[in-house]
SEFI-866347 format. One record per atom (N, C-alpha, C, O): x negated, y negated, z negated; atom name; residue number from 1. Coordinates in steps of 0.1 Angstrom, whole numbers. Layout:
{pt {X Y Z} "CA" NUM},
...
***
This chain:
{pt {-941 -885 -1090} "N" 1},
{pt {-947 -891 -1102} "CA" 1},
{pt {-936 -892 -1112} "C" 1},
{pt {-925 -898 -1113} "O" 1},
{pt {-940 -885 -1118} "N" 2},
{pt {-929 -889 -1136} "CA" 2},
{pt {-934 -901 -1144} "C" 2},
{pt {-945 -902 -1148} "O" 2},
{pt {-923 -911 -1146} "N" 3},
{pt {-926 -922 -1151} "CA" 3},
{pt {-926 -923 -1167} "C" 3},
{pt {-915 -919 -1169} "O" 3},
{pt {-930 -925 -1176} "N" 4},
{pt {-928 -924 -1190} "CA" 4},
{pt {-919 -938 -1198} "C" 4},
{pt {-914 -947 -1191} "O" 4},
{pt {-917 -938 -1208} "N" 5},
{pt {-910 -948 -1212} "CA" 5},
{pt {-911 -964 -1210} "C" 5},
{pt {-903 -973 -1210} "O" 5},
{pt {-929 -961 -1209} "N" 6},
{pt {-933 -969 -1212} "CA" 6},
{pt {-934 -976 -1196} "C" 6},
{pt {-930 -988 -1196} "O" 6},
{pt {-938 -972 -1186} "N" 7},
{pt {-935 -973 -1169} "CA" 7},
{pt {-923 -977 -1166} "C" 7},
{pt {-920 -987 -1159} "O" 7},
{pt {-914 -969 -1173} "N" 8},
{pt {-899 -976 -1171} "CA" 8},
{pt {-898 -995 -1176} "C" 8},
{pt {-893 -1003 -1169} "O" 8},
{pt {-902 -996 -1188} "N" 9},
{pt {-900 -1005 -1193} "CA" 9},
{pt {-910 -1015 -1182} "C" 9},
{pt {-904 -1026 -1181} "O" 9},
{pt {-918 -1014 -1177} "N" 10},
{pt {-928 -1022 -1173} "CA" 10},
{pt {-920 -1030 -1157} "C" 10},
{pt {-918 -1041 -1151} "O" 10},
{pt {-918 -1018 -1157} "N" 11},
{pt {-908 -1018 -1139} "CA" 11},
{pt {-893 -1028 -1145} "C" 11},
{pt {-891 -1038 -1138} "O" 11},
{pt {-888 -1027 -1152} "N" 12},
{pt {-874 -1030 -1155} "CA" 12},
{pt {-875 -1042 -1161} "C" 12},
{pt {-870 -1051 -1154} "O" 12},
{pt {-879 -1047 -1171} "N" 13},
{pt {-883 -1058 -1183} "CA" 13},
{pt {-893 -1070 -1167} "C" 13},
{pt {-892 -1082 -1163} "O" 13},
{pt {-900 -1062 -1163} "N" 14},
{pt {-911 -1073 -1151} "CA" 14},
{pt {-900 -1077 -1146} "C" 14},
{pt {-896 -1089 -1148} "O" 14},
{pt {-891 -1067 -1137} "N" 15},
{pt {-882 -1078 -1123} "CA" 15},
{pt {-872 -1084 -1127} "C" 15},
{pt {-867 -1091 -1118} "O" 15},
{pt {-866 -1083 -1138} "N" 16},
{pt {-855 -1088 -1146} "CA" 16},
{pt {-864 -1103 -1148} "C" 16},
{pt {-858 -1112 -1142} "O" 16},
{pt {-874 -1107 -1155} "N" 17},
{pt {-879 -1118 -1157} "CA" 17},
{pt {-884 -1124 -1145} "C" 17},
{pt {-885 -1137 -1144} "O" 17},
{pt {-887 -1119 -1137} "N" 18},
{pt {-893 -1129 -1122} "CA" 18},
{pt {-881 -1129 -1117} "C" 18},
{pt {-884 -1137 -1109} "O" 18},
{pt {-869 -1126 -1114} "N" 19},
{pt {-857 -1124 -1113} "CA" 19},
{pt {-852 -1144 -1119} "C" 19},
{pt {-849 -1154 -1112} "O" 19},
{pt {-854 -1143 -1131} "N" 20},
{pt {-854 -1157 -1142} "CA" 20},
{pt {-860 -1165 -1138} "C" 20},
{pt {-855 -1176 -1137} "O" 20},
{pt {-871 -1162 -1134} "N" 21},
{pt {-878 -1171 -1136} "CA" 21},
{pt {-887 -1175 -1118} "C" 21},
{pt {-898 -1180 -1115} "O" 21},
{pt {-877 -1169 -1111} "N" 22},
{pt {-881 -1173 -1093} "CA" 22},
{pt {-887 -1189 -1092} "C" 22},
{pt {-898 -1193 -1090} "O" 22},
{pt {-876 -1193 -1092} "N" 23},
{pt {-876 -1209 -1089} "CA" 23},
{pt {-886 -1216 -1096} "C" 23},
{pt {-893 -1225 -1092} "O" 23},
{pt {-888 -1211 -1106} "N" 24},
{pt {-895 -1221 -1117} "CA" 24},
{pt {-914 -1215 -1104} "C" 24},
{pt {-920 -1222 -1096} "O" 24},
{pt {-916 -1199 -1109} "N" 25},
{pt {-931 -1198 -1100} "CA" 25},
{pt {-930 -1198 -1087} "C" 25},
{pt {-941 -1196 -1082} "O" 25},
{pt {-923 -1198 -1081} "N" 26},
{pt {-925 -1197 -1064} "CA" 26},
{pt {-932 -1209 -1055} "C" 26},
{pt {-939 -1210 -1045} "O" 26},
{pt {-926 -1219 -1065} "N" 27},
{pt {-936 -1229 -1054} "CA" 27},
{pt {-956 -1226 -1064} "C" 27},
{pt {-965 -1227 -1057} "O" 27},
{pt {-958 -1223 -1074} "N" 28},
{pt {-966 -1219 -1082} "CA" 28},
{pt {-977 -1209 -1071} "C" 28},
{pt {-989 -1210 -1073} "O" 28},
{pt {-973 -1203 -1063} "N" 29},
{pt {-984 -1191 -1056} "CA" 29},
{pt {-981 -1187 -1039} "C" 29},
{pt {-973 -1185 -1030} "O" 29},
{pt {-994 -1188 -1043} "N" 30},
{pt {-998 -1188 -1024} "CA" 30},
{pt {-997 -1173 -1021} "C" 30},
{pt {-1006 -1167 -1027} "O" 30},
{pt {-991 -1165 -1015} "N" 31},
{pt {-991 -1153 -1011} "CA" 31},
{pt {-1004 -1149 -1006} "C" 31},
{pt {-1011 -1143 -1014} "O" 31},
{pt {-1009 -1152 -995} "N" 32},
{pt {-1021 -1155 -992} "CA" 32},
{pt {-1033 -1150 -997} "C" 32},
{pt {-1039 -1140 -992} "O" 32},
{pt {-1037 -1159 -1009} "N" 33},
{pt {-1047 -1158 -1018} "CA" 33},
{pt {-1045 -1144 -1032} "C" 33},
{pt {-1054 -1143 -1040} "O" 33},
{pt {-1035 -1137 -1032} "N" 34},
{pt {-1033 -1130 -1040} "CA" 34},
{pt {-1029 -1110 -1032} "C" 34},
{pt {-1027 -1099 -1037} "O" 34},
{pt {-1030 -1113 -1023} "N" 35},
{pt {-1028 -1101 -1012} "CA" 35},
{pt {-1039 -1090 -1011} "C" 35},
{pt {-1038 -1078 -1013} "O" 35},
{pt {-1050 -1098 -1006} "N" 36},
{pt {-1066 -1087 -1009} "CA" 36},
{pt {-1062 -1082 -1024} "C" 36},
{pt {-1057 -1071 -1024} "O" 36},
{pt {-1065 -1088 -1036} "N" 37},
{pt {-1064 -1083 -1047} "CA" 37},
{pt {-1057 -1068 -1050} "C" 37},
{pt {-1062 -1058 -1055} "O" 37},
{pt {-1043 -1072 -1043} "N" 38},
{pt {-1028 -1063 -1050} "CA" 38},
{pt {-1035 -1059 -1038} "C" 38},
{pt {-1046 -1054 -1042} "O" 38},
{pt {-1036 -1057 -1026} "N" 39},
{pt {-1040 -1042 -1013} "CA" 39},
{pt {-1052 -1037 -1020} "C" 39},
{pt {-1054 -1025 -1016} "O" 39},
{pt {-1062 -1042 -1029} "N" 40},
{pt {-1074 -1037 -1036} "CA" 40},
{pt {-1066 -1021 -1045} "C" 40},
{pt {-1069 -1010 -1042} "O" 40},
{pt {-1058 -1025 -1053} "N" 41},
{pt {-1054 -1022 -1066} "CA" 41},
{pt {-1034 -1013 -1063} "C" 41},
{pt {-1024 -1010 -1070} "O" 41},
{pt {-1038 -1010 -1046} "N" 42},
{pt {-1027 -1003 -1041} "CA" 42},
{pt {-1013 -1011 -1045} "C" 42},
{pt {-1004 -1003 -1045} "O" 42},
{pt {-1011 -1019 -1046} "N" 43},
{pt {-1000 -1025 -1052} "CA" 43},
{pt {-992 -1023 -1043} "C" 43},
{pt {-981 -1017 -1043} "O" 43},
{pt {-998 -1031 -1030} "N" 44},
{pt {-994 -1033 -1016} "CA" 44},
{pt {-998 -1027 -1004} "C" 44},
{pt {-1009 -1032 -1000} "O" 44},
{pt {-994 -1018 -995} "N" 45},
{pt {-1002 -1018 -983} "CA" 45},
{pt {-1010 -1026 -974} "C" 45},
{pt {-1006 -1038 -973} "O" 45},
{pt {-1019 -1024 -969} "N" 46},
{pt {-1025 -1030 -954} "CA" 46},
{pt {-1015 -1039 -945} "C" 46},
{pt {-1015 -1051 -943} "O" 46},
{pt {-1004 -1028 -942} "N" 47},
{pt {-994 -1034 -937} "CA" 47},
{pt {-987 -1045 -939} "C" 47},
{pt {-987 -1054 -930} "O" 47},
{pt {-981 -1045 -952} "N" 48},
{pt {-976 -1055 -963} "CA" 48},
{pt {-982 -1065 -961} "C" 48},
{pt {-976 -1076 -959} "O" 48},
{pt {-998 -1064 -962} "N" 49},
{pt {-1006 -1076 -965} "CA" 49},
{pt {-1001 -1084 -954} "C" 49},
{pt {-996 -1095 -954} "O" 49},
{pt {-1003 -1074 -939} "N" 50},
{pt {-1001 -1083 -933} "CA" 50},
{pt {-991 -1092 -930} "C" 50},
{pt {-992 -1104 -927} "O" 50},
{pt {-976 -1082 -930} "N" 51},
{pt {-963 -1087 -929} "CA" 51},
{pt {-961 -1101 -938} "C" 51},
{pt {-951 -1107 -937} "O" 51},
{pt {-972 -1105 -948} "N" 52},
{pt {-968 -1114 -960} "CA" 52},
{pt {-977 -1122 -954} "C" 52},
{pt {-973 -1134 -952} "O" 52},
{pt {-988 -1120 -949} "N" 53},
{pt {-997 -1133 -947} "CA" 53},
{pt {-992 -1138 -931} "C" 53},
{pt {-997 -1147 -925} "O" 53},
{pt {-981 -1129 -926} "N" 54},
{pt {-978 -1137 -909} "CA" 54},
{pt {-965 -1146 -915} "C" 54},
{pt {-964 -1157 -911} "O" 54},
{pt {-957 -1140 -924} "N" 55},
{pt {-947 -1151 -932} "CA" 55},
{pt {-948 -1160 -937} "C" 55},
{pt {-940 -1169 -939} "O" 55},
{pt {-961 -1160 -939} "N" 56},
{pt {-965 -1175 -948} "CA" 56},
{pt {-970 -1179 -940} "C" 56},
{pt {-966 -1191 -941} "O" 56},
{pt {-979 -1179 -926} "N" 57},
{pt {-980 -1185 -912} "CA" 57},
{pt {-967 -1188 -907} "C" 57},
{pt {-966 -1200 -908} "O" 57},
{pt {-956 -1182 -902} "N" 58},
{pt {-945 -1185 -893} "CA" 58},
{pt {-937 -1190 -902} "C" 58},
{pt {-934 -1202 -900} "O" 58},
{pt {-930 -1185 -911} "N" 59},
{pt {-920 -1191 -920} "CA" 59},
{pt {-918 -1197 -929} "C" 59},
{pt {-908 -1201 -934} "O" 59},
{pt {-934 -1197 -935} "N" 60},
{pt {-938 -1205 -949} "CA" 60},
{pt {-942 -1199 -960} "C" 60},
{pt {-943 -1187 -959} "O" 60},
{pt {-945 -1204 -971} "N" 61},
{pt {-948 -1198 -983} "CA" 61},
{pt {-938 -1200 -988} "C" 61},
{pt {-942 -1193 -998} "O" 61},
{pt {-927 -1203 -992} "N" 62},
{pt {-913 -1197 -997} "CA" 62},
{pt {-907 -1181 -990} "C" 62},
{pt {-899 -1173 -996} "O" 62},
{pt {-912 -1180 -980} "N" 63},
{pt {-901 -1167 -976} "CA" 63},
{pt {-914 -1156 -979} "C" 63},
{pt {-911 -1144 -982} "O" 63},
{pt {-925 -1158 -978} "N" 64},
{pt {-937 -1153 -978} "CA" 64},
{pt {-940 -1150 -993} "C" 64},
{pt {-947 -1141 -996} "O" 64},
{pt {-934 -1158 -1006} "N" 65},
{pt {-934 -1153 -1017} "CA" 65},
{pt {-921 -1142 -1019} "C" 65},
{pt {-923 -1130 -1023} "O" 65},
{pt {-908 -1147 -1014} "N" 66},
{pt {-900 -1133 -1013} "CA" 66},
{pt {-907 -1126 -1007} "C" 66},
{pt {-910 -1116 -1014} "O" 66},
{pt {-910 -1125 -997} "N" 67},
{pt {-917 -1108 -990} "CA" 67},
{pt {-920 -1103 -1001} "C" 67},
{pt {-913 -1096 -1007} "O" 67},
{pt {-936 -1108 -1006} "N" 68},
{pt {-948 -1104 -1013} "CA" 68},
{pt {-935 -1101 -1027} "C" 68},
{pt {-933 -1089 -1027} "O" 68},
{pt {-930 -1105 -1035} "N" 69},
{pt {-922 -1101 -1047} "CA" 69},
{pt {-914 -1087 -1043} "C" 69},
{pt {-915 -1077 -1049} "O" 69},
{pt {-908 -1089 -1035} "N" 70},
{pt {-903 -1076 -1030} "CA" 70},
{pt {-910 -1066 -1027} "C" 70},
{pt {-907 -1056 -1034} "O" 70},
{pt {-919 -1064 -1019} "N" 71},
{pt {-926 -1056 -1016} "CA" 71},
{pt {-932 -1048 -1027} "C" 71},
{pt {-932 -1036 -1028} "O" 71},
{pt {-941 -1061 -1037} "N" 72},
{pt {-941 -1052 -1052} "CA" 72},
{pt {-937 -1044 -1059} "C" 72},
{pt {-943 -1037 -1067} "O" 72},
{pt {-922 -1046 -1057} "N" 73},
{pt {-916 -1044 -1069} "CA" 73},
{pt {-909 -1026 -1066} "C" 73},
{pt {-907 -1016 -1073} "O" 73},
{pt {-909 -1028 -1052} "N" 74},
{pt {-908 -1013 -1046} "CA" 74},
{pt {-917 -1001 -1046} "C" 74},
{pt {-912 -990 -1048} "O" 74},
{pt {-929 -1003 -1044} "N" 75},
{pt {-938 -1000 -1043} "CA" 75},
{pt {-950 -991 -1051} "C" 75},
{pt {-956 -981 -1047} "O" 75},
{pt {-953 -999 -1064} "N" 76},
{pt {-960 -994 -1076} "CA" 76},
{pt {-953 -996 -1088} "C" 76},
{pt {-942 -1001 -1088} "O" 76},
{pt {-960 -991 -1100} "N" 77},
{pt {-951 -988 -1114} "CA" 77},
{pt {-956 -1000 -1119} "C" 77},
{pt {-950 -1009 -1123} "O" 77},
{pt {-969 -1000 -1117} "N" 78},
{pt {-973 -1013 -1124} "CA" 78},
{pt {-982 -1024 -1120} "C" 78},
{pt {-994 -1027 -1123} "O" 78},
{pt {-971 -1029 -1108} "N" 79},
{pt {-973 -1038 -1104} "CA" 79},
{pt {-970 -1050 -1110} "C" 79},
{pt {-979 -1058 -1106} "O" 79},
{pt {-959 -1057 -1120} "N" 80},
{pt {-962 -1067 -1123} "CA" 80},
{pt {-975 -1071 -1133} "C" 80},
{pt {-978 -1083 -1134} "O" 80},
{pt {-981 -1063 -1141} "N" 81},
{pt {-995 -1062 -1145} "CA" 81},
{pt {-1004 -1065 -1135} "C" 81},
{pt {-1013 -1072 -1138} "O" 81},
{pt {-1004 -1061 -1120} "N" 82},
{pt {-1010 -1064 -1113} "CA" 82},
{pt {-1013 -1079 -1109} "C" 82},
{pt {-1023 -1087 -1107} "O" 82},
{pt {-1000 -1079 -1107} "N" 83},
{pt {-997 -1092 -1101} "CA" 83},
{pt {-999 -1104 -1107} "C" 83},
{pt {-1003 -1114 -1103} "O" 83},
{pt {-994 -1101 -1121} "N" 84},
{pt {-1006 -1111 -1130} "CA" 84},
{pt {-1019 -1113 -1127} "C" 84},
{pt {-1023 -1125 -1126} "O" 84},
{pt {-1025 -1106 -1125} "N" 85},
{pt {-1042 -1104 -1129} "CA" 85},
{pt {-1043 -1110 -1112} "C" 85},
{pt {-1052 -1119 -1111} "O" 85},
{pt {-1037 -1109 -1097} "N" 86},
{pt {-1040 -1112 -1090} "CA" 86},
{pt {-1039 -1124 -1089} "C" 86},
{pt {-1047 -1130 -1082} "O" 86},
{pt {-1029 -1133 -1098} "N" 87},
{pt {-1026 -1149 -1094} "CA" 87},
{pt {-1037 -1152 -1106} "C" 87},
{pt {-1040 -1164 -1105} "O" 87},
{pt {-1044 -1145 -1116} "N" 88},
{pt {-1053 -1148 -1122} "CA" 88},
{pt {-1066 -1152 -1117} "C" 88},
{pt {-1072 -1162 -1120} "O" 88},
{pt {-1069 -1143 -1108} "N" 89},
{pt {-1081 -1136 -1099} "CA" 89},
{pt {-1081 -1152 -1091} "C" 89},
{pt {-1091 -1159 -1090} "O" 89},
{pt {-1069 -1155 -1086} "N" 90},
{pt {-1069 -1169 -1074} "CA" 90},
{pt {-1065 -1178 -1079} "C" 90},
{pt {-1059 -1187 -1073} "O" 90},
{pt {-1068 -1178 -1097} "N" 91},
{pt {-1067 -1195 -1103} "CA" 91},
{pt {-1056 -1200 -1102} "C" 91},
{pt {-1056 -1212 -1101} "O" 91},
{pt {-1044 -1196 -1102} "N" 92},
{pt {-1038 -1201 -1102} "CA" 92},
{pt {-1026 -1198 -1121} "C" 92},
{pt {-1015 -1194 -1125} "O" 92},
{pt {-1034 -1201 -1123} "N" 93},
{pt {-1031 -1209 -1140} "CA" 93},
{pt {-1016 -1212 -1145} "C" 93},
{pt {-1011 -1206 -1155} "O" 93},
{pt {-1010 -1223 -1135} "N" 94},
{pt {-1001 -1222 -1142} "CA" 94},
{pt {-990 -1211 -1139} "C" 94},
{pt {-985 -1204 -1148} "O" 94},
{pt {-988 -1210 -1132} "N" 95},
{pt {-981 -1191 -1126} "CA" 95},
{pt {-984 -1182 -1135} "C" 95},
{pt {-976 -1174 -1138} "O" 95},
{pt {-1001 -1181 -1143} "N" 96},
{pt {-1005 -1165 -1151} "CA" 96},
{pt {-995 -1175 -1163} "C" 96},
{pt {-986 -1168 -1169} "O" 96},
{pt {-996 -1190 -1168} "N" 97},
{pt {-994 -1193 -1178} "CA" 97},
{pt {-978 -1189 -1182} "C" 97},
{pt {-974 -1190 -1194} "O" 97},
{pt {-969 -1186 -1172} "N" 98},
{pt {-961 -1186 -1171} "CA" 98},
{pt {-953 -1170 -1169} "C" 98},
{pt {-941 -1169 -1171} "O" 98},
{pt {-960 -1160 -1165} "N" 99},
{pt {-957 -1145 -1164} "CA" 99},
{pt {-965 -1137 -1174} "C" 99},
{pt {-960 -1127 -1178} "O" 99},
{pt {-976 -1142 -1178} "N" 100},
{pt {-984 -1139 -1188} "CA" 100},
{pt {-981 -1130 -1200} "C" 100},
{pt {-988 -1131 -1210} "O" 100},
{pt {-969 -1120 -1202} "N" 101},
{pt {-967 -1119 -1213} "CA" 101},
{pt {-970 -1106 -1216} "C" 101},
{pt {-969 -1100 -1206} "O" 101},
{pt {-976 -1096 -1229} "N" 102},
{pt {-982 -1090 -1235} "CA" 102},
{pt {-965 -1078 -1233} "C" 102},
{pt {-966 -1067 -1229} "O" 102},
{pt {-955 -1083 -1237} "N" 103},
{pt {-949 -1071 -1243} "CA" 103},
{pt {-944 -1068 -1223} "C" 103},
{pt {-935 -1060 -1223} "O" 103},
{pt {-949 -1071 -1210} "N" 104},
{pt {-939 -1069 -1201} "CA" 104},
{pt {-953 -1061 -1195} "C" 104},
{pt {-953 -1054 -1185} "O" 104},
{pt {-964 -1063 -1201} "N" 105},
{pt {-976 -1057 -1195} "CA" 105},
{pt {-975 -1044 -1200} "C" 105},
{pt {-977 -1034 -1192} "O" 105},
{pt {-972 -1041 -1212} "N" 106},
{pt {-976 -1031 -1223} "CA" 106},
{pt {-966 -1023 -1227} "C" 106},
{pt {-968 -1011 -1229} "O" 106},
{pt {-956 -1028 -1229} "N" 107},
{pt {-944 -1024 -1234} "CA" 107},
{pt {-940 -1019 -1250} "C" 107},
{pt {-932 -1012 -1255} "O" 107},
{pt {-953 -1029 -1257} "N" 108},
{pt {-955 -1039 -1268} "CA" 108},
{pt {-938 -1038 -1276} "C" 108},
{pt {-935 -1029 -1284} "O" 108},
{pt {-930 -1046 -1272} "N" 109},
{pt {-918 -1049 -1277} "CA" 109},
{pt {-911 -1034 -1275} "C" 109},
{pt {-901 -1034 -1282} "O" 109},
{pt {-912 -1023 -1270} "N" 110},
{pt {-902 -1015 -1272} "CA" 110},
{pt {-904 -1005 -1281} "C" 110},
{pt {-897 -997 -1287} "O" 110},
{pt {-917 -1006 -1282} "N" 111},
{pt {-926 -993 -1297} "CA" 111},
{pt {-924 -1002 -1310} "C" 111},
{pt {-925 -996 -1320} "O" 111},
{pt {-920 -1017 -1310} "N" 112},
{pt {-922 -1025 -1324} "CA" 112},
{pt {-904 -1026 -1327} "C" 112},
{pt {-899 -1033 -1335} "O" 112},
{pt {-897 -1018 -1318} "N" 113},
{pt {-881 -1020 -1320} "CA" 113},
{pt {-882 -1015 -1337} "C" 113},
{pt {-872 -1014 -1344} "O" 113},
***
């Protein structure tokens, strides 16, 4: 796959800010409830799903949100768009209110340089 500028930016600008902003959303989302969505929308494998929902069974939902962040971020180009729209999808409000942003979906901010 050839990625375009705009792919690049989406990938790079996303993990750099969830990177910032870990601590603040992690306790914010259930791995769990956002896993069908992203395995819907290829984000994530089958596999993944599973590997993330036995983490959040055995080891909690702290290590179970690293899995699931990682796993994303390897995976698809535009996954943090996804991953928005999944913690959207499971209500969980203050997490979208907080990742929510237009120029990391779009790549908005690098065409308005």
């Amino acid at each position: 796959m050839i990625l375009d500028v705009k792919d690049e930016f989406d990938s790079r600008y996303g993990k750099k800010y969830i990177a910032i902003m870990a601590d603040t959303i992690k306790p914010l989302i259930v791995p769990s409830k956002v896993t069908c969505y992203l395995r819907s929308t290829r984000v994530i494998s089958e596999e993944e799903v599973q590997l993330i929902n036995n983490a959040e069974m055995m080891q909690g939902i702290e290590k179970a949100v690293d899995t699931l962040l990682d796993k994303m971020q390897q995976r698809h180009v535009y996954w943090y768009s996804h991953f928005v729209e999944a913690l959207r999808h499971a209500d969980m409000t203050e997490a979208v209110e907080l990742l929510d942003i237009p120029e990391l979906h779009t790549g908005i901010m690098l065409y308005n340089v």
